[in-house]
N, CA, C and O atoms as a Tinker XYZ file with bonds, in Angstrom:
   460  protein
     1  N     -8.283000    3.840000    3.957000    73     2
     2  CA    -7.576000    4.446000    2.828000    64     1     3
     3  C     -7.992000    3.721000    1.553000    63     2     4     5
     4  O     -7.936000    2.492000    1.590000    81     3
     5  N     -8.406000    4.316000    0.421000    73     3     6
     6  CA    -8.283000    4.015000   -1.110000    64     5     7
     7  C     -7.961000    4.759000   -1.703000    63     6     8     9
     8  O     -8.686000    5.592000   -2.247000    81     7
     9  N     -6.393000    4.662000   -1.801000    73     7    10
    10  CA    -5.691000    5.329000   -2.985000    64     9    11
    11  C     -4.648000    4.519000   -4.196000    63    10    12    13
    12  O     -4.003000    3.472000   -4.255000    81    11
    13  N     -4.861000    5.416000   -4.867000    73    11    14
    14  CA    -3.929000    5.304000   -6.427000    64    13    15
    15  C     -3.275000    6.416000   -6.317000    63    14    16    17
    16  O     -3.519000    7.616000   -6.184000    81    15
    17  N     -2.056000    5.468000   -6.439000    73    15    18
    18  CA    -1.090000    7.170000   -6.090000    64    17    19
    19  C     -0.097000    6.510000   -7.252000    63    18    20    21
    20  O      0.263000    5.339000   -7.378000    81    19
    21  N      0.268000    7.872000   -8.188000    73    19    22
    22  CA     1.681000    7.729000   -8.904000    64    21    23
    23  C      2.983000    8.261000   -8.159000    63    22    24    25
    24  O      3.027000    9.427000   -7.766000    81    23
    25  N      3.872000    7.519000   -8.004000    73    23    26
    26  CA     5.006000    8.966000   -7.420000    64    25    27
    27  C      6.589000    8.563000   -8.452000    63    26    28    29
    28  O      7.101000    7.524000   -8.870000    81    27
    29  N      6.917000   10.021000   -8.523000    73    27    30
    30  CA     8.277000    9.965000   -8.660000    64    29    31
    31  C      9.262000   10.509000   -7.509000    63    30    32    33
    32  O      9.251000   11.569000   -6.882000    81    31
    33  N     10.014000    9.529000   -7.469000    73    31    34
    34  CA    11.083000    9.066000   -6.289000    64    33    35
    35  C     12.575000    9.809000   -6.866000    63    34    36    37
    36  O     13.286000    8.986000   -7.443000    81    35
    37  N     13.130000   11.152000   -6.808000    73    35    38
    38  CA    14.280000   10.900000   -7.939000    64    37    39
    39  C     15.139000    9.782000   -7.044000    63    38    40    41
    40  O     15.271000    9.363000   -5.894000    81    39
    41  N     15.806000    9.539000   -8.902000    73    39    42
    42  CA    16.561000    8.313000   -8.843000    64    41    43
    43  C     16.088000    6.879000   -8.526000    63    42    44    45
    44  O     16.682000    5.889000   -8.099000    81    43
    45  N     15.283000    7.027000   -8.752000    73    43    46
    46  CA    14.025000    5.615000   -8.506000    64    45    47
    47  C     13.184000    5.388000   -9.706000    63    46    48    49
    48  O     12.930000    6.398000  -10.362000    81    47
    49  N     12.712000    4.279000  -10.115000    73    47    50
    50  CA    11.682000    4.001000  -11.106000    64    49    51
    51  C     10.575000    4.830000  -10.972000    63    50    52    53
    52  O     10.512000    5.278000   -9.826000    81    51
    53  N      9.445000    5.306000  -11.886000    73    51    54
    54  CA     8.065000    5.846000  -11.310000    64    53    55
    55  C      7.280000    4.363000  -10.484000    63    54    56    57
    56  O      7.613000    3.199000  -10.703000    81    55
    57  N      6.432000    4.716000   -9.734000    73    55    58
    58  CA     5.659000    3.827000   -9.668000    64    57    59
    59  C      4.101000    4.442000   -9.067000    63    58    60    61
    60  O      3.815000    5.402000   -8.351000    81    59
    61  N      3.357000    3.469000   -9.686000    73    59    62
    62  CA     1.615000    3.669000   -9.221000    64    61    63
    63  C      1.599000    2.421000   -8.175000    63    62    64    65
    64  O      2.327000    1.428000   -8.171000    81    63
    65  N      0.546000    2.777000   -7.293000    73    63    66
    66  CA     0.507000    1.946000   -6.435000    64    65    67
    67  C     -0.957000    2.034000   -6.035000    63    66    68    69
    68  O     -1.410000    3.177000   -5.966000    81    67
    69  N     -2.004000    0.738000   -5.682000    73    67    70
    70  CA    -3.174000    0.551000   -5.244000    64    69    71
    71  C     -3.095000    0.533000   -3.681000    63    70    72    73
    72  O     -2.557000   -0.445000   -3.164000    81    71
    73  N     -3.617000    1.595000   -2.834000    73    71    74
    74  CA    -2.981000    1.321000   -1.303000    64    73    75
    75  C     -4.592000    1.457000   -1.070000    63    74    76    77
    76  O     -5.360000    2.352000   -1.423000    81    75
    77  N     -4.855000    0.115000   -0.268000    73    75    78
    78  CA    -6.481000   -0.015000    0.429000    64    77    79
    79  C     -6.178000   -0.383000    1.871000    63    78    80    81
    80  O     -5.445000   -1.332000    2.150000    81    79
    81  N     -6.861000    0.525000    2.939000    73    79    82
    82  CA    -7.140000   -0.021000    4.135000    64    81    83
    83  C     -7.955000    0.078000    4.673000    63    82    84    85
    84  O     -8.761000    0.939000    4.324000    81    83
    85  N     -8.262000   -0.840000    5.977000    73    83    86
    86  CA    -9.922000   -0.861000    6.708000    64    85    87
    87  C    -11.039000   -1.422000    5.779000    63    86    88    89
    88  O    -10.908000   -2.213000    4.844000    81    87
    89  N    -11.784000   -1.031000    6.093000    73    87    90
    90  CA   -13.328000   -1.522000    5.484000    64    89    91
    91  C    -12.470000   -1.326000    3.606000    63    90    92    93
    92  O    -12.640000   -2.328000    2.911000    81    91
    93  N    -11.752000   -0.289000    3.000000    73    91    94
    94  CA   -11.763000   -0.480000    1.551000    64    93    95
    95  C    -10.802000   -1.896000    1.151000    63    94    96    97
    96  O    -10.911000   -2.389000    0.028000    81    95
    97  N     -9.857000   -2.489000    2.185000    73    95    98
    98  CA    -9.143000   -3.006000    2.209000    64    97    99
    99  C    -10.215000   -4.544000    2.206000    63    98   100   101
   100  O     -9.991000   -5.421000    1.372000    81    99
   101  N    -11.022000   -4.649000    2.938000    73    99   102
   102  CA   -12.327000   -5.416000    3.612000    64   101   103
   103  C    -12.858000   -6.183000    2.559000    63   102   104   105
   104  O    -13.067000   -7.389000    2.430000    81   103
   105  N    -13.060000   -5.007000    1.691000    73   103   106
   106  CA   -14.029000   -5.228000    0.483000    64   105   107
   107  C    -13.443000   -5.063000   -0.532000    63   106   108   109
   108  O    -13.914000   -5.781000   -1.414000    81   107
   109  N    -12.717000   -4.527000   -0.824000    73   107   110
   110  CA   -11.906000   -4.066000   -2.287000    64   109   111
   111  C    -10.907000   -5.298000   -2.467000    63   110   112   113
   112  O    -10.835000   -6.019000   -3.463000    81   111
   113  N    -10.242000   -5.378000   -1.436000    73   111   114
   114  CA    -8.775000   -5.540000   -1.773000    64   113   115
   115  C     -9.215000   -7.405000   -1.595000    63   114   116   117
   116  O     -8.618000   -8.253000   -2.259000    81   115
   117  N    -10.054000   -7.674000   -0.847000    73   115   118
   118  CA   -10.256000   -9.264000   -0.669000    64   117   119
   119  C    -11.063000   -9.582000   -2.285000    63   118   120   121
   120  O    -10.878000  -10.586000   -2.973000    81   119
   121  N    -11.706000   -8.761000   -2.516000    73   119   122
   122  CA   -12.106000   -8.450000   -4.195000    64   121   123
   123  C    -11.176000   -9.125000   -5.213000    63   122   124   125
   124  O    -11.220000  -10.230000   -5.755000    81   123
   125  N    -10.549000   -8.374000   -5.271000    73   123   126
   126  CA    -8.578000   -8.395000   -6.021000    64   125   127
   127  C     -8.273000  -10.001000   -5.322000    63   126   128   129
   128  O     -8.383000  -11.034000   -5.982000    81   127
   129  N     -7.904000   -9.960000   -3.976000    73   127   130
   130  CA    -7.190000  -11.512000   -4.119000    64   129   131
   131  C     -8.056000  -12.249000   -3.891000    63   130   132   133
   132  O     -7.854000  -12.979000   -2.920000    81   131
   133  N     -9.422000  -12.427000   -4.650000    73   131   134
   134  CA   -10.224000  -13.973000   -4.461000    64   133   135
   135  C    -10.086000  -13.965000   -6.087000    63   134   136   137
   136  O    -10.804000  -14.819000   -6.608000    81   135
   137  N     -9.362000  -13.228000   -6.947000    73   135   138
   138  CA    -9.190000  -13.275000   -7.893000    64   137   139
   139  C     -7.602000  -13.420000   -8.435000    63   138   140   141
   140  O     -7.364000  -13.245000   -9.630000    81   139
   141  N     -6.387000  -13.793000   -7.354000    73   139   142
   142  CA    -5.419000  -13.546000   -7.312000    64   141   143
   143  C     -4.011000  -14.376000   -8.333000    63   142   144   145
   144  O     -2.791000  -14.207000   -8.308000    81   143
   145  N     -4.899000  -15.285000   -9.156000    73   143   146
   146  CA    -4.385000  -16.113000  -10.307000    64   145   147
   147  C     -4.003000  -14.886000  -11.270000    63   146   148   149
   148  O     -2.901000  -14.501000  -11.661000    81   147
   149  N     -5.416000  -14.362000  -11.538000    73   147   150
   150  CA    -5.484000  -13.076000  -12.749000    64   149   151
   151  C     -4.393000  -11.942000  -12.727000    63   150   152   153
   152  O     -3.842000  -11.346000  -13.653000    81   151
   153  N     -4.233000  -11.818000  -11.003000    73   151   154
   154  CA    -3.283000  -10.603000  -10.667000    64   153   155
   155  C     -1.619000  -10.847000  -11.722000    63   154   156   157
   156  O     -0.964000  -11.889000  -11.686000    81   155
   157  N     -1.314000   -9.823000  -12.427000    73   155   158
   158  CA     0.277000  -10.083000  -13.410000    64   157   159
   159  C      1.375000  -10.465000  -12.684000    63   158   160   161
   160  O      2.183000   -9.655000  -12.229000    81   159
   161  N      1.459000  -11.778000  -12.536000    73   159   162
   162  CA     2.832000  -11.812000  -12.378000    64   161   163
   163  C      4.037000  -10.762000  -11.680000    63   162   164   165
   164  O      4.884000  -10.981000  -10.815000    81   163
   165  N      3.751000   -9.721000  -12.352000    73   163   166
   166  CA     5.033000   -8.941000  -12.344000    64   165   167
   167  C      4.668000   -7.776000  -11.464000    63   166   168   169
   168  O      5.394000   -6.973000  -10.876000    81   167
   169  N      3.417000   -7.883000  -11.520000    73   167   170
   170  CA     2.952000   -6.907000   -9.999000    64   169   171
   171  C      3.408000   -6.896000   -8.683000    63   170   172   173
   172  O      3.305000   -7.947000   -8.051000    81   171
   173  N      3.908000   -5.883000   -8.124000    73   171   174
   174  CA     4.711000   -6.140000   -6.476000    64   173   175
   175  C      3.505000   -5.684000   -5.841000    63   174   176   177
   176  O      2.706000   -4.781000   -6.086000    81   175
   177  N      3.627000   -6.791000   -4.731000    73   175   178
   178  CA     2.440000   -6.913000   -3.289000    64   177   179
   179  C      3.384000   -6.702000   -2.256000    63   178   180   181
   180  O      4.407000   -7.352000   -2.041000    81   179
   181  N      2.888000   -5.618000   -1.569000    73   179   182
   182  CA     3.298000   -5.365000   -0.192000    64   181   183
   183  C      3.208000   -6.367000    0.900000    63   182   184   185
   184  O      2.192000   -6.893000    1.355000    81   183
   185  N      4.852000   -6.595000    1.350000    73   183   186
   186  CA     4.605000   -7.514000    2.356000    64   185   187
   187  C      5.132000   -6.957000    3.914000    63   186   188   189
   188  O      5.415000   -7.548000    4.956000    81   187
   189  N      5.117000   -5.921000    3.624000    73   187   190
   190  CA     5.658000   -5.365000    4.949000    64   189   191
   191  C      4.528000   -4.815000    6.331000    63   190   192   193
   192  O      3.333000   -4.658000    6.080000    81   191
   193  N      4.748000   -4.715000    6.902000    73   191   194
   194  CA     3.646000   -4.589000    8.504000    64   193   195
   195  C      3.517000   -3.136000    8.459000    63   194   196   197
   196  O      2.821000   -2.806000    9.419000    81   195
   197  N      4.041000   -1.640000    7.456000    73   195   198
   198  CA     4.134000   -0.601000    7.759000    64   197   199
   199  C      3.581000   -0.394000    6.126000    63   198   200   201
   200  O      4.153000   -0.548000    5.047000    81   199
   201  N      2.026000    0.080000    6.540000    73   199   202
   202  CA     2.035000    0.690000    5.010000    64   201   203
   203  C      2.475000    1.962000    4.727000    63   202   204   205
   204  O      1.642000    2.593000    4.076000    81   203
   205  N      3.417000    2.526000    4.965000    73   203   206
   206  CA     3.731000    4.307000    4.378000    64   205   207
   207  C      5.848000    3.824000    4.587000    63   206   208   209
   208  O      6.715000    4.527000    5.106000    81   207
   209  N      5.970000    2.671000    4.058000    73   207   210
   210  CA     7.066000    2.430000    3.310000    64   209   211
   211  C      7.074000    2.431000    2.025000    63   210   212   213
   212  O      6.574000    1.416000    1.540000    81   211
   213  N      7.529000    3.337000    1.153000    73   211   214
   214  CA     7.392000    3.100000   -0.191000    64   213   215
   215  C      8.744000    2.763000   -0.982000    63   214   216   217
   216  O      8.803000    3.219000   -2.124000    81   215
   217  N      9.475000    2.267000   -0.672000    73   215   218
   218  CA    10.723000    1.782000   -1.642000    64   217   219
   219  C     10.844000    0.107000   -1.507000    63   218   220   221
   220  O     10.855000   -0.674000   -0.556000    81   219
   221  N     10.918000   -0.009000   -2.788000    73   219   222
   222  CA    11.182000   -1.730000   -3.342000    64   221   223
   223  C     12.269000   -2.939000   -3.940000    63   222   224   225
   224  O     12.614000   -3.641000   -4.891000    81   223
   225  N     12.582000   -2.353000   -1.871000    73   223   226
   226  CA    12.864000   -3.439000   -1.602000    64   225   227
   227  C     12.633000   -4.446000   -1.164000    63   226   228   229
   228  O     11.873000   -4.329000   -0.203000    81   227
   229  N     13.121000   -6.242000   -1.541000    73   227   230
   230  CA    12.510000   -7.232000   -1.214000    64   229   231
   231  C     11.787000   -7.422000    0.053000    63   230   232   233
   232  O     10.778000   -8.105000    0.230000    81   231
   233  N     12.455000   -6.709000    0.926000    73   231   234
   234  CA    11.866000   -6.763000    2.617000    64   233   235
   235  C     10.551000   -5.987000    2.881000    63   234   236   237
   236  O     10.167000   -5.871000    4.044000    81   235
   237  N      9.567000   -5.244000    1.467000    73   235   238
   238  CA     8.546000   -4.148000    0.934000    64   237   239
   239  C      7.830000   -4.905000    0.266000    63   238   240   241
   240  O      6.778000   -5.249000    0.804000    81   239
   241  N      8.114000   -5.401000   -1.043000    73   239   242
   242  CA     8.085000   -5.572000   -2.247000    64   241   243
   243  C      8.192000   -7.342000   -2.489000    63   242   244   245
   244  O      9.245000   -7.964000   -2.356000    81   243
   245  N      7.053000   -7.877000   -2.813000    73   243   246
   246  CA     7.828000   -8.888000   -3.605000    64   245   247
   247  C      6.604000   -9.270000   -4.958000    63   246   248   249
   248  O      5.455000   -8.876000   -4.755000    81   247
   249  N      6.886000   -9.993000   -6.230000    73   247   250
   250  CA     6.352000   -9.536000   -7.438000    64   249   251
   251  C      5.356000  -10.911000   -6.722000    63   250   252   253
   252  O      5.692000  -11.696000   -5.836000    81   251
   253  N      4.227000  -10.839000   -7.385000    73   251   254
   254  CA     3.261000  -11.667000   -7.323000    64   253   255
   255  C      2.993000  -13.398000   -7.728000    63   254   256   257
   256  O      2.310000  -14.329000   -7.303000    81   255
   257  N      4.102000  -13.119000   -8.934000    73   255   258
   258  CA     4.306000  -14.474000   -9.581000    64   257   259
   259  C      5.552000  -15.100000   -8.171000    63   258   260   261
   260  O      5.510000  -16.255000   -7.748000    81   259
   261  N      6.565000  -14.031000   -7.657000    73   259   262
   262  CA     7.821000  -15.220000   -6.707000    64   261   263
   263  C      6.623000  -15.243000   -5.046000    63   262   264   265
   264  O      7.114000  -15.824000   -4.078000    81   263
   265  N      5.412000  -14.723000   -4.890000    73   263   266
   266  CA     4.748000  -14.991000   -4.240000    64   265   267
   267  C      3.926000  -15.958000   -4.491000    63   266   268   269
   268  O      3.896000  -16.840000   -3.633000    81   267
   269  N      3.187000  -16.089000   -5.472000    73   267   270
   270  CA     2.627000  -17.882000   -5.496000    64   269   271
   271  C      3.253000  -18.661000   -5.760000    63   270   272   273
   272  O      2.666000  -19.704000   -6.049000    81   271
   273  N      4.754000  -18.674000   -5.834000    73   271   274
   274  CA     5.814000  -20.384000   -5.778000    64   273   275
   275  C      5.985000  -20.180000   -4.619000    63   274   276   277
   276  O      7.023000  -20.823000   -4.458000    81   275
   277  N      5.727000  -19.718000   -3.561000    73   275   278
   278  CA     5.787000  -19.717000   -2.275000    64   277   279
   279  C      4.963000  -20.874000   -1.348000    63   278   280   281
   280  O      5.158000  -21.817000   -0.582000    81   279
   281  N      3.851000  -20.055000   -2.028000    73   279   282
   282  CA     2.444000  -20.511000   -1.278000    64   281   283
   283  C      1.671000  -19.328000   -0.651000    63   282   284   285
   284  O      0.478000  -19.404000   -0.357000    81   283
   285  N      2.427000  -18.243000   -0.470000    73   283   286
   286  CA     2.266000  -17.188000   -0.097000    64   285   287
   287  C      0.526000  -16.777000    0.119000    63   286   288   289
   288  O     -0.114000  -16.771000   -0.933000    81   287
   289  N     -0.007000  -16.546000    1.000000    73   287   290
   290  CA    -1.629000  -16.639000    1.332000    64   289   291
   291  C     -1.874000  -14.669000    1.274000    63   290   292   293
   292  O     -1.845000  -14.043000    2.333000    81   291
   293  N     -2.064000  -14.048000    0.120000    73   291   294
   294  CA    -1.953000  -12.502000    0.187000    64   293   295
   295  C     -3.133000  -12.064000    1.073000    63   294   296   297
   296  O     -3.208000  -10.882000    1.409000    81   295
   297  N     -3.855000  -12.761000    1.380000    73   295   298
   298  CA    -5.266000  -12.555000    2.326000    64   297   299
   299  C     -4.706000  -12.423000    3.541000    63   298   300   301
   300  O     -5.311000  -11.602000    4.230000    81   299
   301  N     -3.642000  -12.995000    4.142000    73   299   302
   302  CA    -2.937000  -12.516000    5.257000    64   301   303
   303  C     -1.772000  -10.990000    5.598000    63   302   304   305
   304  O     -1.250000  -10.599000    6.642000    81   303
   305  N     -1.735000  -10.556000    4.428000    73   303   306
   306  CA    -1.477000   -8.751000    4.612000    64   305   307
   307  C     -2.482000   -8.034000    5.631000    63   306   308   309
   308  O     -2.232000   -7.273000    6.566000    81   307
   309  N     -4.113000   -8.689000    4.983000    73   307   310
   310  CA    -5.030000   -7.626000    5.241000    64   309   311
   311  C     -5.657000   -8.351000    6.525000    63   310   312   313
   312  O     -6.585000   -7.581000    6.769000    81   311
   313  N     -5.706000   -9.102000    7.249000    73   311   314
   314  CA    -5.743000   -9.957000    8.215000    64   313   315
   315  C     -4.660000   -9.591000    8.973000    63   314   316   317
   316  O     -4.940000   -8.903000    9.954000    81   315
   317  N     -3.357000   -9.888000    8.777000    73   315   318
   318  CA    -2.615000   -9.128000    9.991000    64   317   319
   319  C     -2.015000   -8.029000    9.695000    63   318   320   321
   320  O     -1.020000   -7.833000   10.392000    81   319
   321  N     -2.232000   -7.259000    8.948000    73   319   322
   322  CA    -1.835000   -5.596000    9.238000    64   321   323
   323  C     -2.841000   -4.992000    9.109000    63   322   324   325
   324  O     -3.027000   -4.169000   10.005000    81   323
   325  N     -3.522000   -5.044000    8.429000    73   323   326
   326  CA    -4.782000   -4.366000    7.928000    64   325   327
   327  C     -5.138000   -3.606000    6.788000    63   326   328   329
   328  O     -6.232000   -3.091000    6.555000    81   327
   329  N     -4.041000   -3.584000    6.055000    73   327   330
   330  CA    -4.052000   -3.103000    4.838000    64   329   331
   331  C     -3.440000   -3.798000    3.638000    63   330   332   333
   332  O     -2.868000   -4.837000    3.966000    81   331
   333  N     -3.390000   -3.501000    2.223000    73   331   334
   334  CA    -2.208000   -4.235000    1.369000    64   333   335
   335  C     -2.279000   -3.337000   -0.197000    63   334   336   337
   336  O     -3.222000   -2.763000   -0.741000    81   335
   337  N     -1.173000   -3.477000   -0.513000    73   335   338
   338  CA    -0.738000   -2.477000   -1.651000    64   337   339
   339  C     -0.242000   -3.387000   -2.565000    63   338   340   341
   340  O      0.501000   -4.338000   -2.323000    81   339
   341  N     -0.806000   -2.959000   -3.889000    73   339   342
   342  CA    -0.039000   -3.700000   -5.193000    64   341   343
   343  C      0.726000   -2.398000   -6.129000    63   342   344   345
   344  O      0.137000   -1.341000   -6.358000    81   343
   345  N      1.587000   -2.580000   -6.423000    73   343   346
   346  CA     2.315000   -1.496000   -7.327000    64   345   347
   347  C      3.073000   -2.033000   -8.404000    63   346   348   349
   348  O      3.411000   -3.214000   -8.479000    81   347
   349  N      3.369000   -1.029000   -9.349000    73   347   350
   350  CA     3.877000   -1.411000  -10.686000    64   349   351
   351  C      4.870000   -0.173000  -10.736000    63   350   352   353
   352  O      4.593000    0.934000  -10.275000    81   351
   353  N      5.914000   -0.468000  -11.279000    73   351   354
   354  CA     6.926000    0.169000  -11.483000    64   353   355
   355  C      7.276000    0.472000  -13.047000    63   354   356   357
   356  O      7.368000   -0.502000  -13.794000    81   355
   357  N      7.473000    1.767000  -13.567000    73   355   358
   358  CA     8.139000    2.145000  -14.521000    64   357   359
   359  C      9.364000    2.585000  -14.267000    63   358   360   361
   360  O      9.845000    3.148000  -13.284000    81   359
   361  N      9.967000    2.126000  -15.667000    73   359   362
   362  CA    11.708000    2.835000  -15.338000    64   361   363
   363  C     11.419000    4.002000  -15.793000    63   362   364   365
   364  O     10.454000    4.175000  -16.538000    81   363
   365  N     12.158000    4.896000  -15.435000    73   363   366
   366  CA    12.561000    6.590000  -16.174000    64   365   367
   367  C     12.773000    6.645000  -17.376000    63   366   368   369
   368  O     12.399000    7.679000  -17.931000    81   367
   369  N     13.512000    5.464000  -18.314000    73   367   370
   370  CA    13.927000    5.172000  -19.756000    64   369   371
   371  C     12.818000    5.633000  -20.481000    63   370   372   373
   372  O     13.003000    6.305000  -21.496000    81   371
   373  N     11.161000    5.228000  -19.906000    73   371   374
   374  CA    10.431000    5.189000  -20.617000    64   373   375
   375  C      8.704000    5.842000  -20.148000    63   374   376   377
   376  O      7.523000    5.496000  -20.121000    81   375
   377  N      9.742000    7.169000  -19.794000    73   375   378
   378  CA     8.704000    7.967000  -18.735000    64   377   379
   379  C      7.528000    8.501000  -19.739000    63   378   380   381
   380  O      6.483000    8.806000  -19.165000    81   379
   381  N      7.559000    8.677000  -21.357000    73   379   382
   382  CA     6.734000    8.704000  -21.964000    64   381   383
   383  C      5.565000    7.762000  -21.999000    63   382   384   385
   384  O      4.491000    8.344000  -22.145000    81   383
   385  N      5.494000    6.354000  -21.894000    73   383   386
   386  CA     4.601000    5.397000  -21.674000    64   385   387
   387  C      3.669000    5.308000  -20.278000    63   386   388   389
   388  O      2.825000    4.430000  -20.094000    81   387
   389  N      4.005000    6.460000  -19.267000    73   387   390
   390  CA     3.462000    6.783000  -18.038000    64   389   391
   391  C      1.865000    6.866000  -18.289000    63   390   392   393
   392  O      0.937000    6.388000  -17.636000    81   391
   393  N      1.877000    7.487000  -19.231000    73   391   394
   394  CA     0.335000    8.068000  -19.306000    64   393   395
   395  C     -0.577000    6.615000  -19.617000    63   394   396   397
   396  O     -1.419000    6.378000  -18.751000    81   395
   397  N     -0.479000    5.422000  -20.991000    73   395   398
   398  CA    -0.919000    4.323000  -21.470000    64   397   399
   399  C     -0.802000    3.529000  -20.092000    63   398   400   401
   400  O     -1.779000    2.825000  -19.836000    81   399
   401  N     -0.116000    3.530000  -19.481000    73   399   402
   402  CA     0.568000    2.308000  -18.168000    64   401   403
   403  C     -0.179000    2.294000  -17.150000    63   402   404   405
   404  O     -0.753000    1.290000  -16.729000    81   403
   405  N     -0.257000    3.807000  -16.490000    73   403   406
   406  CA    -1.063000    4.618000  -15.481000    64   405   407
   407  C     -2.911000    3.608000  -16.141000    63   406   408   409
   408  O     -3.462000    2.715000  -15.498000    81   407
   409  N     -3.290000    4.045000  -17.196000    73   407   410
   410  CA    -4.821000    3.811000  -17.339000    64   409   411
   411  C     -4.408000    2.258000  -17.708000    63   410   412   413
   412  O     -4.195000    2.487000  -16.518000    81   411
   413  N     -4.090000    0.986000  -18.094000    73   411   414
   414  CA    -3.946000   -0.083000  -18.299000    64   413   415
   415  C     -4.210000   -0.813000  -16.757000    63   414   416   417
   416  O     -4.988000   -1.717000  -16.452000    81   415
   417  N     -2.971000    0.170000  -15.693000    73   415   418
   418  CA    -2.889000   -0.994000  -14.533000    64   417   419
   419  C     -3.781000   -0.632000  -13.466000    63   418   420   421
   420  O     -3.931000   -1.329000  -12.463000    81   419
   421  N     -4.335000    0.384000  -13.664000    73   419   422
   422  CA    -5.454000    1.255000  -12.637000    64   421   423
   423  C     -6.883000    0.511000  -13.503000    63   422   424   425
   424  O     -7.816000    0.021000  -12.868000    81   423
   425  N     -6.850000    0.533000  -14.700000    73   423   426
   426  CA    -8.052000    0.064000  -15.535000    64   425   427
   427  C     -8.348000   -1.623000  -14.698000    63   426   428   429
   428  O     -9.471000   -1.975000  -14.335000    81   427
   429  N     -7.006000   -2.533000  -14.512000    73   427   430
   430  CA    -7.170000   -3.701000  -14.468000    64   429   431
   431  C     -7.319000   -3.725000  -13.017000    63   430   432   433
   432  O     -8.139000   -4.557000  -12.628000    81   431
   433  N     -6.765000   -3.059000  -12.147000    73   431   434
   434  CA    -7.240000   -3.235000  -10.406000    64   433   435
   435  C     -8.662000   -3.152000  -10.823000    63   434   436   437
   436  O     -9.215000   -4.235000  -10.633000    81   435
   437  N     -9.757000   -1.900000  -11.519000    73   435   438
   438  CA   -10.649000   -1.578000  -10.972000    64   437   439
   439  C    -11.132000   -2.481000  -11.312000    63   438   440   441
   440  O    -12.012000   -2.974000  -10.606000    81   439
   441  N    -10.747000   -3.111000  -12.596000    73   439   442
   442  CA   -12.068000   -4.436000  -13.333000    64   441   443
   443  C    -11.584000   -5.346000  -12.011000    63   442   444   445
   444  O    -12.657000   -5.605000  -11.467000    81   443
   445  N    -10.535000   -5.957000  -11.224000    73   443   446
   446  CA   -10.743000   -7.002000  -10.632000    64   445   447
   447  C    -11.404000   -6.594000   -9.305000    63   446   448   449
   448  O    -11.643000   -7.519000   -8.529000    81   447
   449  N    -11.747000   -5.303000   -8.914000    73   447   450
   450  CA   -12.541000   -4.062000   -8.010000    64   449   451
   451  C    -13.919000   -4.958000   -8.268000    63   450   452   453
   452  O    -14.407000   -5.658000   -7.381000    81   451
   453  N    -14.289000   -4.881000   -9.153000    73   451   454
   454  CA   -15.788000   -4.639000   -9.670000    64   453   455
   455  C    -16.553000   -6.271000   -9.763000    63   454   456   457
   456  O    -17.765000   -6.460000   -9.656000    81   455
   457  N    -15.533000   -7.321000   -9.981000    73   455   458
   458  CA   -15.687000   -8.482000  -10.293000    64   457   459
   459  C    -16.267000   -9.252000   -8.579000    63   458   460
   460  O    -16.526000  -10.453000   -8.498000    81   459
């Protein structure tokens, strides 16, 4: 799997999400975390064993910055499940900024894609 998916959830924030597995997961996504300082802070990494859970909650979801005061090793998503997802969440407040947000956080996976 390599997808960028936006979804609206009603009654949920929007969110985009980077979902890589297998060989894109292999190469892409070990891409992204040998670069995983750069990754924002505020980005949620999938920590769950089921990738086609999409709600964020902590037991799903945890932001990237309360994952490196951990120690947290994100190379082990794709090692023992086989896949791993980063997502960003918009609130509804500010569903106009969807469009700027969408090309900013898809722009910055692909540059850390390409690196």
């Amino acid at each position: 799997i390599f997808a960028f998916r936006s979804l609206f959830w009603w009654g949920h924030p929007f969110s985009l999400t980077l979902h890589l597995s297998g060989r894109f997961a292999e190469t892409y996504g070990k891409r992204i975390l040998s670069h995983w300082n750069e990754v924002n802070d505020s980005l949620l990494f999938c920590i769950n064993r089921k990738p086609f859970e999409h709600h964020f909650g902590t037991d799903n979801y945890v932001t990237a910055g309360q994952l490196r005061k951990t120690g947290f090793q994100p190379e082990s998503q794709i090692r023992d499940h086989g896949f791993m997802k980063i997502a960003k969440t918009v609130p509804l407040r500010d569903a106009e900024t969807m469009i700027a947000v969408f090309r900013e956080y898809f722009g910055e996976m692909l540059r850390l894609m390409r690196k």
